[in-house]
N, C-alpha and C positions, 0 to 999 in steps of 0.2 A: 504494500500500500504506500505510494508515495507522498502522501500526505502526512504521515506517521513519519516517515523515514526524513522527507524535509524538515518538519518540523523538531524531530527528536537532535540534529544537525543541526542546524542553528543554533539549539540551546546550547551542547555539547562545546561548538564553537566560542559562544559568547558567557559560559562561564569560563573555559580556558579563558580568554580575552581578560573578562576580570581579574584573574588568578594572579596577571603577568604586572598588577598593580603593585604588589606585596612583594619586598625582598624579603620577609620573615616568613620561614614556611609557615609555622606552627599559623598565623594570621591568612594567610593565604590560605591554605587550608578549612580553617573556618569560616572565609567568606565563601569559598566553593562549596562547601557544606551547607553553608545555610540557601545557596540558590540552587540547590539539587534539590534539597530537601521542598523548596517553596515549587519548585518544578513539580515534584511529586504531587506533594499536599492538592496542589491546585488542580492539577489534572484531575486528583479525587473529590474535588471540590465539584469541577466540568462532571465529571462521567455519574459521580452517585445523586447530586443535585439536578441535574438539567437532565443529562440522560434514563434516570432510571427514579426518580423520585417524581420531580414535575411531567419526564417525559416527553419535554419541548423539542428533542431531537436524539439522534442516534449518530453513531460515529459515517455512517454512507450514507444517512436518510433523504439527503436531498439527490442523488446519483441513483439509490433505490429505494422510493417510497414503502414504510413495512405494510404494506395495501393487504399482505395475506401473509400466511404463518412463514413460507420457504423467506420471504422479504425480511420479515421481523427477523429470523432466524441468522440471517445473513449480518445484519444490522448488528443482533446481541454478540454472535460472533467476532466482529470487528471494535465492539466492545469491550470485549475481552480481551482483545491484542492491544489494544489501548489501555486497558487497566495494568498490563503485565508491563508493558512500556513506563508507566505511572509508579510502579510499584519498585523496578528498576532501579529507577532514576531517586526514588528515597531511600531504597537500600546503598544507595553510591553515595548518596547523602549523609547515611547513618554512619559507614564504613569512613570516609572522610575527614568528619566530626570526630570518631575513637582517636582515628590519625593525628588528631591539630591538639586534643586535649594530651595526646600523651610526647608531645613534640615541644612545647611551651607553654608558660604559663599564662594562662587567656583571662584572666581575674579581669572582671571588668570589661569584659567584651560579649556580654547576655543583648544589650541592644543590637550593638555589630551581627548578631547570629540573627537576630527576630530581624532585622533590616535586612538583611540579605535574603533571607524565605520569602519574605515580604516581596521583595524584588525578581526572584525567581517565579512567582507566583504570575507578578505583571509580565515578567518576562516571556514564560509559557503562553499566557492569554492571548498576549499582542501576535506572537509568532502563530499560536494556531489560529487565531482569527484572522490574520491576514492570510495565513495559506490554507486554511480548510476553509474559510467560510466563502473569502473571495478570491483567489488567484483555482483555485482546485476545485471550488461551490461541492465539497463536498456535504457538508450541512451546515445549516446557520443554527443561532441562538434559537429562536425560534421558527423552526420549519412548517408549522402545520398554520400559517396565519399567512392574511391578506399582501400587509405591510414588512416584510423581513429585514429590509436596509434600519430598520430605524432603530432595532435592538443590534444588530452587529456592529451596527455604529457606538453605541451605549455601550455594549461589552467593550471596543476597544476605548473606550472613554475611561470607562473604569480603572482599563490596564495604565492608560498613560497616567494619571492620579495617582494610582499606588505607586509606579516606576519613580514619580516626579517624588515624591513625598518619600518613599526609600531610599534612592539610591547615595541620594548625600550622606548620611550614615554610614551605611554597610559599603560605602566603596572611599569616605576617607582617607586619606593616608593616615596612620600612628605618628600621634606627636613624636618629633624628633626626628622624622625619615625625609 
């Protein structure tokens, strides 16, 4: 699915990118930690809230309406490679975070972690809604309604806000550097 595979790649990409902020590992570390982690969370945030809770849309739903069971089938399916994607991406989270706590001593860097989730979080959002909903129209925010541009619009609204309001934080430099 190349929508998954783009978007999982650009994260990939652009927490490296972050990473290359930090000459301290132990610090580096924990800001990649915390945008893996927000990476994750968020996509659980997408798949268990809008997919499968409200049911606004499915990971293919606009490529293939679930009109009938084989459809849905298809859909929950690719939700499911989407959740194991999601799940991924906070275990590299989790695994990262061991890394940074046992590398330096991070006293005082609890905002620095919640900012940077925070920022992975907008990070994921912006990325899959610019290429799932509109470069690939694989699904939007909400699929089964009149009007669709006006909530994928709203969702990337959302992302740039949290991005804007985190990233000053969690991409800092450490006094002294």
């Amino acid at each position: 699915m190349s929508g998954l595979a783009a978007t999982a790649a650009a994260c990939v990409l652009l927490v490296a990118a972050a990473g290359r902020r930090f000459a301290d590992g132990g610090l580096r570390a924990l800001v990649q930690a915390g945008l893996l982690l927000g990476i994750g969370f968020g996509g659980f945030v997408d798949g268990i809230v809008l997919h499968q809770i409200l049911q606004w849309h499915g990971m293919v739903s606009s490529a293939l309406t679930p009109a009938d069971l084989i459809a849905a089938k298809v859909n929950m399916f690719w939700d499911g490679i989407f959740h194991a994607g999601m799940w991924a991406f906070a275990g590299a989270g989790v695994l990262l975070l061991w890394r940074a706590t046992r590398r330096a001593p991070l006293a005082g860097e609890g905002r620095r972690l919640v900012a940077a989730a925070v920022l992975g979080w907008a990070l994921f959002n912006g990325i899959e809604g610019v290429v799932d909903h509109h470069l690939l129209d694989l699904h939007h925010v909400r699929d089964f309604v009149s009007r669709r541009l006006p909530w994928d619009l709203g969702f990337l609204a959302v992302s740039l806000v949290l991005g804007a309001l985190s990233a000053p934080l969690a991409l800092r430099r450490p006094r002294g550097a």
